[in-house]
C-alpha positions in Angstrom: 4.5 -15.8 -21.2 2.5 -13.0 -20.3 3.6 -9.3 -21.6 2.0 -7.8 -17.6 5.1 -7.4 -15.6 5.6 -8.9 -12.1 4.9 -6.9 -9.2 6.8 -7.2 -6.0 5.4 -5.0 -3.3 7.8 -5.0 -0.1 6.8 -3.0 2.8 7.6 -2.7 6.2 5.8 -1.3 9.7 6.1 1.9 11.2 9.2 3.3 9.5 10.3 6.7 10.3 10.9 8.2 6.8 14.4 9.4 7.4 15.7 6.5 9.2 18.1 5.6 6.0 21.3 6.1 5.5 20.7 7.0 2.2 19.4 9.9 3.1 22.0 10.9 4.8 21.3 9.4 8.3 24.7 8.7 10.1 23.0 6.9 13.2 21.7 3.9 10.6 22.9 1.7 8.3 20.2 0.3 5.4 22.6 -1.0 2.4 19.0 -2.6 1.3 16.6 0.1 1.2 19.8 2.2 -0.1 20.1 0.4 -3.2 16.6 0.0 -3.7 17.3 4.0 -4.0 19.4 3.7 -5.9 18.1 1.7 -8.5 14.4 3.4 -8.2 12.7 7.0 -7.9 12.2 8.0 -4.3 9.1 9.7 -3.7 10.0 11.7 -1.1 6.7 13.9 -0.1 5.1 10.5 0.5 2.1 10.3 3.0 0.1 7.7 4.5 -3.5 7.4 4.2 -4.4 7.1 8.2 -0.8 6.5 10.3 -1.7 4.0 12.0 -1.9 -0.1 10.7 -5.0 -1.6 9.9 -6.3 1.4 8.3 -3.2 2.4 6.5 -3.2 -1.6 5.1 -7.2 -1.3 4.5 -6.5 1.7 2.3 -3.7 0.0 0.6 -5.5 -3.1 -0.4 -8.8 -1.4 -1.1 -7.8 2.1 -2.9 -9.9 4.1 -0.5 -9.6 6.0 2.2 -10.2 4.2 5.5 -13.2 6.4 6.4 -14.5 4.5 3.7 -13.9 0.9 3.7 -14.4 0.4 7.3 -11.1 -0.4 8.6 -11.2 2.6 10.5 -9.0 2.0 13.3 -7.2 -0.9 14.4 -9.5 -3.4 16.7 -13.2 -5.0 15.7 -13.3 -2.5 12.2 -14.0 -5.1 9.5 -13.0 -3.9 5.5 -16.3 -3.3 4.1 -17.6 -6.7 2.6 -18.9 -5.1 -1.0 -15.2 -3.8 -1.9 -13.2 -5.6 -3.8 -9.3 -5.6 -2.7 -5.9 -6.0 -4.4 -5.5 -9.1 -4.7 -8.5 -10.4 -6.0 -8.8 -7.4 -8.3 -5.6 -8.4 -9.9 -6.6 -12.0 -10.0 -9.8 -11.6 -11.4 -8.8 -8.4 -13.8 -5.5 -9.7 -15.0 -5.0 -13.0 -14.2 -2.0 -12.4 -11.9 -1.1 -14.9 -9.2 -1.3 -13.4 -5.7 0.7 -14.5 -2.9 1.4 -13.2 0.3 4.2 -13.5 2.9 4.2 -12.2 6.3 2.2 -9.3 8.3 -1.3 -8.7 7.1 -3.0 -7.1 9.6 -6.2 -6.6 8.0 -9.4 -7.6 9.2 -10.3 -9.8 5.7 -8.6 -13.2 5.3 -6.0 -13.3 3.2 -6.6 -16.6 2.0 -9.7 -14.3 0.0 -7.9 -12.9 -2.5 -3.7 -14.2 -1.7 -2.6 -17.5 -1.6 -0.4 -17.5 1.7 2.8 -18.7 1.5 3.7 -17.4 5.0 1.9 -15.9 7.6 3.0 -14.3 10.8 1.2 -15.0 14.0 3.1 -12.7 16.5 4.5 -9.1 15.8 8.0 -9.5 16.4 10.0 -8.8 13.8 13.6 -10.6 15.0 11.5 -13.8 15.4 9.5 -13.6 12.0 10.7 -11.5 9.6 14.0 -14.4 8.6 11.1 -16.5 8.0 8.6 -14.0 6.1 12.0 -13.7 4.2 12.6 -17.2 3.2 9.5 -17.8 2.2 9.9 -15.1 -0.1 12.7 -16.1 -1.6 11.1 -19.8 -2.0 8.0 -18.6 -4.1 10.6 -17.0 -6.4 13.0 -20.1 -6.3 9.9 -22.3 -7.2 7.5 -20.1 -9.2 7.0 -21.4 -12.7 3.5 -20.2 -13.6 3.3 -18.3 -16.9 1.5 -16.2 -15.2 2.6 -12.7 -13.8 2.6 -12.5 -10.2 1.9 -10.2 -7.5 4.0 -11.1 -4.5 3.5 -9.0 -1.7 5.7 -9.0 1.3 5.1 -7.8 4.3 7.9 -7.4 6.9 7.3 -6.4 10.6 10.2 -4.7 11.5 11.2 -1.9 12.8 7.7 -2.3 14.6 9.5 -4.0 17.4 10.0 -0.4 19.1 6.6 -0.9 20.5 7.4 -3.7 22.8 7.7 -1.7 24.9 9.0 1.7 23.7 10.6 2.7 26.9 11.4 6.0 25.8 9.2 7.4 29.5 11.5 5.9 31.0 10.8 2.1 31.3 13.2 -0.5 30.4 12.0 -1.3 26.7 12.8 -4.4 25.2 15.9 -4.1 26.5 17.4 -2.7 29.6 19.2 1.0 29.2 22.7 0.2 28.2 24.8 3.4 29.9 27.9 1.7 27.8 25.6 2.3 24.5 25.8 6.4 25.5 28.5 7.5 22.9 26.4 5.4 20.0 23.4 7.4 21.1 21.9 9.9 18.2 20.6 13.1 19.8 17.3 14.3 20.7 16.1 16.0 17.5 16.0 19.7 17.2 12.1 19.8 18.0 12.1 17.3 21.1 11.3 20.0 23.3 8.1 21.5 21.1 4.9 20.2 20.3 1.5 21.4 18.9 3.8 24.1 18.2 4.5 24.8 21.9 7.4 24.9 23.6 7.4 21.8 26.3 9.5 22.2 30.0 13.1 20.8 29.6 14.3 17.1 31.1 17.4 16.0 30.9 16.2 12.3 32.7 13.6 11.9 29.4 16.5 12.7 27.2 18.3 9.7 28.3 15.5 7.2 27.8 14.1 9.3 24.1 18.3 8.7 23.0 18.1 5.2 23.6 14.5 4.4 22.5 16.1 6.0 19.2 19.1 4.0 19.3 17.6 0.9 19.3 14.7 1.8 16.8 18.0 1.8 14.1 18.9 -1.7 15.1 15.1 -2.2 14.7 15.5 -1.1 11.5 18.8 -2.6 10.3 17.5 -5.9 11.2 14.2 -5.9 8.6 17.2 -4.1 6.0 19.1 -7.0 6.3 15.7 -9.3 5.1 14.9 -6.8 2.8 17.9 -7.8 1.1 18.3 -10.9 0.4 14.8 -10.7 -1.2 16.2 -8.1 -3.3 18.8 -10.0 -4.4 17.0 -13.2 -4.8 14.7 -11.2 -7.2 17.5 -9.8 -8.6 19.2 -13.5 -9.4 16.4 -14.7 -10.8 15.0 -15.0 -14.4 11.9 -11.9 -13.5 14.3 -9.5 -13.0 13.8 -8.1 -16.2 10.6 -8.0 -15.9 9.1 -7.7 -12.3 8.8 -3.8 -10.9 9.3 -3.1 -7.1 7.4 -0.9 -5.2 9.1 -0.4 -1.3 6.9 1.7 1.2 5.8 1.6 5.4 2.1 1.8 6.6 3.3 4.3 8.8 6.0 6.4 10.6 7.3 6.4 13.8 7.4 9.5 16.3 10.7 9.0 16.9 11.3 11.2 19.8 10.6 14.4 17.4 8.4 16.8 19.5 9.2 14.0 22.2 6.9 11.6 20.6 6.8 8.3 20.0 4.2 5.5 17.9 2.3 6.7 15.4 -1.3 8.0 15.0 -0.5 11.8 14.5 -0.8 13.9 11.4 3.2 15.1 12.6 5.2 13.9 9.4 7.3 11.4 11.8 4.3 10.2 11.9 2.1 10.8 9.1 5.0 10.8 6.1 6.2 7.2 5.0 9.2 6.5 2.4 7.8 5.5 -1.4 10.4 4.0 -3.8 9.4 2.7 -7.2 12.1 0.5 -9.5 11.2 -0.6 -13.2 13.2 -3.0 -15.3 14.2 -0.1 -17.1 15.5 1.6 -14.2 13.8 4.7 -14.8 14.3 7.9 -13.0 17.3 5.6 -10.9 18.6 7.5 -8.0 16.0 10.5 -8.4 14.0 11.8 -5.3 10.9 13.6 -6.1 10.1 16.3 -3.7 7.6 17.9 -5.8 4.5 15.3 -5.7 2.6 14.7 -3.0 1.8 11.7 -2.6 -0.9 9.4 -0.4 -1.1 5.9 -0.1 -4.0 5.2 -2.1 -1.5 6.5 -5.0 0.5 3.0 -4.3 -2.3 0.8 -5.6 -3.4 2.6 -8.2 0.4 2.7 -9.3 0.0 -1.5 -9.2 -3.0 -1.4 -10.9 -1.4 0.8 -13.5 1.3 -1.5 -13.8 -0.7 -4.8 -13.9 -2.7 -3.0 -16.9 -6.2 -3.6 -14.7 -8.4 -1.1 -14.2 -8.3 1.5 -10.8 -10.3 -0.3 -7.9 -13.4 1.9 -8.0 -14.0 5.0 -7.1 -10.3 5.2 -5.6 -9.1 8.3 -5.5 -5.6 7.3 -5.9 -3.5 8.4 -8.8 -0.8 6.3 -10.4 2.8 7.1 -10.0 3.8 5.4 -13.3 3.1 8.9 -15.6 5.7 10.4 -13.1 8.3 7.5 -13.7 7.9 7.6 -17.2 8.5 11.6 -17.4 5.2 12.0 -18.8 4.2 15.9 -19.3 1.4 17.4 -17.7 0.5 14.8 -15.7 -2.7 15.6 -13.5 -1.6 15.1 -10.1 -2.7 16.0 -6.2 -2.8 19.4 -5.6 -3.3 18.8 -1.9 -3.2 15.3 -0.2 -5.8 14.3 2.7 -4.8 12.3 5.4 -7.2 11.0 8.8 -7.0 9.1 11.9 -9.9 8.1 14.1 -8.1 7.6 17.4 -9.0 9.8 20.6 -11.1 12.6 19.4 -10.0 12.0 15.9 -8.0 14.3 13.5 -7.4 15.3 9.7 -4.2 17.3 7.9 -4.5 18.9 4.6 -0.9 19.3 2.6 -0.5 21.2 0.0 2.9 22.5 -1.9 3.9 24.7 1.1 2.0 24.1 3.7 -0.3 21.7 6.3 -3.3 22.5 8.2 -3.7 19.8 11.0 -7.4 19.9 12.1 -8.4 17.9 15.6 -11.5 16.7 16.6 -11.6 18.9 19.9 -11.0 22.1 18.0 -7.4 22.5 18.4 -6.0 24.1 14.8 -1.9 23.9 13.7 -0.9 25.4 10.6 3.1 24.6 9.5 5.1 26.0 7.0 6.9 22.6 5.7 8.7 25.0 3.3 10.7 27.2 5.9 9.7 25.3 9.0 9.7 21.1 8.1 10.7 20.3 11.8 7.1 21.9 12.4 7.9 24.2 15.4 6.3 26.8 14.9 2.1 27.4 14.8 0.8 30.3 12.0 -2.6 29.3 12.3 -3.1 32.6 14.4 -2.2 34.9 12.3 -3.7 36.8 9.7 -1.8 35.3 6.6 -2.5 31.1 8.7 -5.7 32.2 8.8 -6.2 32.2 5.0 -4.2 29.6 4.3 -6.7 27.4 7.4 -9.5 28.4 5.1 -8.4 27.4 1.8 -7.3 24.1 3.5 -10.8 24.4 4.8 -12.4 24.7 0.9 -10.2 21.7 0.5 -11.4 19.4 2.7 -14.9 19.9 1.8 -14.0 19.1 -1.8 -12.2 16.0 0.3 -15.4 15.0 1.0 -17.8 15.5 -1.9 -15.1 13.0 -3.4 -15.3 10.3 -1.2 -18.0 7.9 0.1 -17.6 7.9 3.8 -19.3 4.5 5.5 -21.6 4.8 8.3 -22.5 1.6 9.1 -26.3 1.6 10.4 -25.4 0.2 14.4 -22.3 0.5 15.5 -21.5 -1.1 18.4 -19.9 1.0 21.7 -16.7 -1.3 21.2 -16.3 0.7 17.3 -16.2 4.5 18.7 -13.8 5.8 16.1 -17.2 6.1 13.6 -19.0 8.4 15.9 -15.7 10.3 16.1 -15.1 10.4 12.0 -18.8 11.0 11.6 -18.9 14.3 14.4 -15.7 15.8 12.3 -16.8 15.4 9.0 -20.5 17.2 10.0 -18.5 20.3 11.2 -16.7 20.2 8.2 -19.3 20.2 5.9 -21.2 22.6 8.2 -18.1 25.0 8.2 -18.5 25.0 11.8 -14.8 25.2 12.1 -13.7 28.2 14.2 -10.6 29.9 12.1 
């Protein structure tokens, strides 16, 4: 029996980071995720790497941002071919068994590196994820290798939201119930601001944001309920003494704050993804950590950590297990980076107080998550933003001396997002951003 613990990573798509009931959320019910909370530390200033899903899974199965493994939007963006990933770094590395159930949604095979035990074709989560489930639940019925394993699970749901959202006023994927109106959470306390500007009141989008948020929490009670019986099955078996869980999403959801919806914005609805980590030992159980920032690329590095392998190289990802174990003077993130290539592109920089979100067209927001985490109200005008935009500034172009950012030599007009990333990082590194 090997002394390298099991690793179960389960994840899910586009989850709002709030939408628990453990965290106090009375328009939800997740008994699941809640005792996953409850038995784990909840990294609470969690971020993904690029909010939207092929290059938040890129970075999570390479270690590096997507900028540079090539997954750098969703569509024809293949993972670099020279990087090694996840699964067969912890195959070759530490002789773990990988195996994979459910959404993948990366460009590489996942025959490559997991052995698939379930794969989803369609992205609908009330259709797939009871299977993705089972299957689960079969590899740990069945497993009786002595070696560690690496299962990795990836759910769909609450992802169903975007078919279709319906929050502008179409039907959705399911018609506007009026009798559904007393069960209907309100629009949040931001609906009506955005880019830190106050948007024209409409009752009629109310109705439709209400209900596209009702129905995200059904959404997301359904992939709870899978979540749970995995859980438990984990929890029944003989590697529960000895298998760590690590629960995150790719991505959040806009979920009608600042009347948005989807992902692909540096907005912490968004941007900000829930991060739970349970040991054996239950360390830290029931804890939320506010104070470290966290990105995704922190997620594998905390697997690797746990699977006693090296980092992936040249990851810039730090490992969360120093922070479980209560370590003292841990080196961790003084600012997290996060991108996302879509439209003219964009980048945020986070620090302990605050977030600079830089666009691609010019367009600067500066936020006060301290006194102002609903992000309402824009400081990058005045004198005291203006110094914290350049500092941010100072930080990104330390960002970038980190990283390796791919530019592949012919990229073809159907891959635009690299022109964009490319165009943004020059006027970076130029400091040819206007403060």
């Amino acid at each position: 029996m090997s002394d390298r613990p099991n690793i179960l990573f389960l994840h899910v798509d586009q989850m709002h980071w709030d939408a628990v009931s453990a965290y106090g959320n009375p328009y939800v019910k997740t008994p699941a995720v809640d005792r996953i909370i409850a038995d784990g530390c909840n990294f609470r200033a969690s971020y993904s790497a690029n909010p939207v899903c092929c290059p938040a899974r890129g970075s999570w199965y390479t270690g590096r941002m997507s900028c540079e493994n090539g997954q750098i939007n969703n569509g024809p963006y293949p993972l670099r071919a020279d990087l090694p990933d996840l699964g067969a770094w912890l195959r070759d590395k530490g002789d773990y068994e990988t195996a994979y159930s459910g959404k993948w949604h990366v460009s590489r095979k996942i025959p490559d590196s997991f052995r698939q035990i379930y794969g989803q074709g369609e992205s609908k989560g009330e259709i797939f994820d009871p299977a993705i489930g089972r299957a689960a639940i079969g590899y740990l019925d069945n497993y009786d290798s002595d070696k560690p394993f690496f299962l990795n699970v990836g759910f769909v749901n609450p992802h169903d939201c975007c078919y279709t959202s319906g929050a502008a006023g179409g039907e959705g994927k399911f018609l506007y119930d009026e009798e559904a109106i007393e069960e209907m959470p309100p629009i949040p306390e931001n609906f009506y601001v955005h880019l830190g500007i106050s948007q024209p009141k409409d009752p009629g989008k109310e109705r439709y944001f209400r209900y596209y948020i009702y129905t995200y929490y059904r959404w997301m009670e359904m992939v709870d309920a899978e979540i749970g019986r995995v859980y438990d099955a984990l929890m029944g078996s003989r590697f529960a003494e000895n298998t760590v869980v690590i629960f995150s999403s790719d991505h959040g959801d806009g979920l009608g704050f600042h009347g948005q919806v989807s992902k692909s914005k540096m907005e912490d609805p968004s941007w900000r993804v829930p991060t739970v980590v349970v040991t054996p030992e239950r360390q830290r159980a029931g804890e939320a950590d506010h104070e470290h920032l966290s990105i995704a690329l922190d997620v594998t590095a905390t697997i690797c950590d746990y699977a006693q392998v090296p980092l992936l190289p040249k990851t810039i990802g730090k490992s969360l297990r120093p922070l479980m174990e209560g370590q003292a003077d841990v080196d961790w993130h003084e600012y997290i980076v996060g991108e996302n290539w879509q439209s003219d592109g964009k980048m945020a920089v986070r620090d302990a107080q605050y977030k600079t979100i830089l666009y691609g067209d010019g367009l600067i927001n500066l936020f006060d998550m301290l006194h102002d985490p609903m992000e309402m109200k824009d400081l990058s005008k005045t004198d005291a933003g203006r110094a914290v935009v350049k500092k941010h500034l100072s930080y990104l172009q330390e960002h970038l001396a980190r990283i390796e950012p791919y530019a592949p030599p012919n990229p073809t007009k159907k891959q635009p997002a690299y022109t964009v990333c490319q165009a943004l990082f020059s006027k970076i590194e130029k400091g040819e951003v206007a403060v």
